[in-house]
N, C-alpha and C positions, 0 to 999 in steps of 0.2 A: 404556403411557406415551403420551400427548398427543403428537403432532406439531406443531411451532409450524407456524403458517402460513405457506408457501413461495412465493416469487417464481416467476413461469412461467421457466422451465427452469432452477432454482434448484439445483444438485448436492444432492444429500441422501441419505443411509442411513435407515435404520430410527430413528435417533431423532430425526434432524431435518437443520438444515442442515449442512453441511461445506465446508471449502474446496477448489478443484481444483488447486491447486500449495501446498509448503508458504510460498513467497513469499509466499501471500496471506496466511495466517497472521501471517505477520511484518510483515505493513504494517498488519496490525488490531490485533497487540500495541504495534506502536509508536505507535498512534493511540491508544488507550488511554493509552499510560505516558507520552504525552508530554501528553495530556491532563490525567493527576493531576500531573505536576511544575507545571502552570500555565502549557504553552506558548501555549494557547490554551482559550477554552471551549467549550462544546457549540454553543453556536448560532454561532460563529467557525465551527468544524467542519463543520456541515449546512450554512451557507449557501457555506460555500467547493465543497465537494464538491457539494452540490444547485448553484451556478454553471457547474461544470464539466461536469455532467450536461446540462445544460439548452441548454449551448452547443456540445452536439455535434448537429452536424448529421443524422450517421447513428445512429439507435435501435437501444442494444444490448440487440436483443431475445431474444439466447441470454446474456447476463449474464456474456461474456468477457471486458469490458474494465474490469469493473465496479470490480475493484482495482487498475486502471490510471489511475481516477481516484483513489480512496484515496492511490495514491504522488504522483501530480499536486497535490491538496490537502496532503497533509504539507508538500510541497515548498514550496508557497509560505506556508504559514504557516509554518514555520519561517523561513525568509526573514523574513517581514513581523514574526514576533514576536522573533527572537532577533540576536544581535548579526552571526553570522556571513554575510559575504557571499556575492551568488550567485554568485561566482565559486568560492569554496573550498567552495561547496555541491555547485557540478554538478564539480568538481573529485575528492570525496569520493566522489560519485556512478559515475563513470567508472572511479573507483579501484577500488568495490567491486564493480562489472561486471564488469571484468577476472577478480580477483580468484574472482568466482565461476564466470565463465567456464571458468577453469584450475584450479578444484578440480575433481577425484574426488566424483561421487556419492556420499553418504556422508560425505563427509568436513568438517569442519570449515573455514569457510570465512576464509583467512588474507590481512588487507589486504595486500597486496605481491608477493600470487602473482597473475603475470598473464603466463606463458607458456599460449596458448592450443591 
């Protein structure tokens, strides 16, 4: 099998790239599905995420932070495209920190659990 082409110090297995938390997973699928629902389009997407890239001062040159902008970008396009405010955004936000805070490894991650 072909190896796609890897970003320097990019995680990767034997068949290509991979993520290093399942978090990251989940910020790529939501960037996706929020994509096909019409939250936003692709160049909406690149130019937000390549902004946020671009205005960080310090170069992540081990590719740690990389889906730190990913949630960064969602954040403010949802904001910008959908009705809900940024209040009950970062509200939502905090909820599901907690939340995942206080779950069990493993375990499915329940909004309202937030004994830490």
């Amino acid at each position: 099998m072909n190896t796609p082409e890897l970003l320097p110090n990019q995680p990767h297995d034997h068949e290509g790239p991979v993520f290093r938390e399942p978090w990251e997973a989940q910020a790529f699928a939501m960037a996706v599905s929020l994509h096909a629902k019409g939250v936003f389009t692709w160049t909406e997407w690149t130019e937000t995420i390549g902004a946020l890239i671009a205005a960080d001062n310090e170069p992540d040159e081990t590719g740690e932070r990389y889906y730190g902008y990913w949630l960064a970008a969602l954040e403010q396009l949802v904001a910008a495209n959908t009705p809900i405010s940024r209040e009950l955004l970062s509200d939502r936000k905090n909820a599901w920190d907690k939340a995942a805070r206080a779950t069990p490894h493993g375990e499915a991650i329940i909004l309202g659990r937030n004994k830490v």
